[in-house]
N, C-alpha and C positions, 0 to 999 in steps of 0.2 A: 578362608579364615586366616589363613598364613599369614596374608597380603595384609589382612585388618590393623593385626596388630603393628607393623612397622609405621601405616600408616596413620594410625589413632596416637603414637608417639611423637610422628613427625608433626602432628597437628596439635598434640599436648606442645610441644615445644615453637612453635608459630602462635599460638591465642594468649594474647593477653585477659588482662582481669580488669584493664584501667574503663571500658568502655567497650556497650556491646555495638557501637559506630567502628571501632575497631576491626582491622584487619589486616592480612598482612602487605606488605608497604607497596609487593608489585601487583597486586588482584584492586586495590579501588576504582586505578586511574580505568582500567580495561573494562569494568563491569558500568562505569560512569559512563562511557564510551558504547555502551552494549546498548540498543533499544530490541524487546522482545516483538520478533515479529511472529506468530503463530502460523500466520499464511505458508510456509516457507518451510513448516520443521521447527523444531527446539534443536539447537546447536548446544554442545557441551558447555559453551560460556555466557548462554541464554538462560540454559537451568541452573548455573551457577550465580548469577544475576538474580534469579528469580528464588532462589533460595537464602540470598544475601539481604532481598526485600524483607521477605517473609521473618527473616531472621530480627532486621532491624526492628519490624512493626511490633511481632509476638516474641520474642525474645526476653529471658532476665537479663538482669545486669551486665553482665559477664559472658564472654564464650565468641564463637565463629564459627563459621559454616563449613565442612569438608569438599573439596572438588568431590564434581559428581563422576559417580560411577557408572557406565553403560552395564545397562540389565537386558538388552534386546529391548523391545516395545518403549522402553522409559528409561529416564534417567535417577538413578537413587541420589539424592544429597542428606547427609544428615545433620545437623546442629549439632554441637559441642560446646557444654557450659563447663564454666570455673576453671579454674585452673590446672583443674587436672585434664581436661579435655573429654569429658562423660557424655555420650551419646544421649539425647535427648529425645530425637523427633529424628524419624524419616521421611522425607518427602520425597513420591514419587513422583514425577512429574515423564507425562505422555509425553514422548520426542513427535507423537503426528498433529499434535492439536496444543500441547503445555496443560490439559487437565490435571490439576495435582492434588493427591489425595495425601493425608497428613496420618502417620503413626504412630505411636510412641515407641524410639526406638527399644531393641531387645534387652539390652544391658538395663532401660529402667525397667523394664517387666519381671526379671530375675530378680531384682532386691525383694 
């Protein structure tokens, strides 16, 4: 939980609001660059890719995706909309196969 917050800052401050094509300027070229291969594993910048998708497809307006985090078995990425950077959706995503299951992050279940 320590970690959370430094890093939900550091991601308030990286997401703009002009476009949820947006991102920050060094992660498009590497994720453009990324093809997911399942065969092989999910690599930390394959679930970030694959979270960057998801994001574009189902996504509002506004917000970006957080690097993911290793949880042992999968990797967590969560969505972050508007300006403030408000957790939205967690995606879990299996590192042995990429099955990802979609939740709503915790911060919106509190409101």
């Amino acid at each position: 939980m320590k970690h959370q917050i430094p890093s939900l800052f550091l991601a308030a401050l990286l997401c703009g609001c002009a476009s949820n094509k947006q991102v920050s300027s060094d992660r498009p070229q590497a994720t453009e660059m990324i093809a997911v291969n399942a065969e092989d594993g999910i690599s930390k910048y394959e679930a970030y890719s694959i979270g960057l998708r998801h994001f574009s497809t189902y996504g509002i307006a506004c917000g970006c995706v957080a690097f993911p985090e290793d949880k042992g078995d999968y990797w967590s990425v969560v969505t972050l909309v508007g300006v403030g950077a408000v957790p939205r959706e967690e995606l879990s995503i299996r590192k042995s196969d990429g099955m990802t299951e979609i939740r709503i992050a915790k911060s919106e279940i509190q409101k």
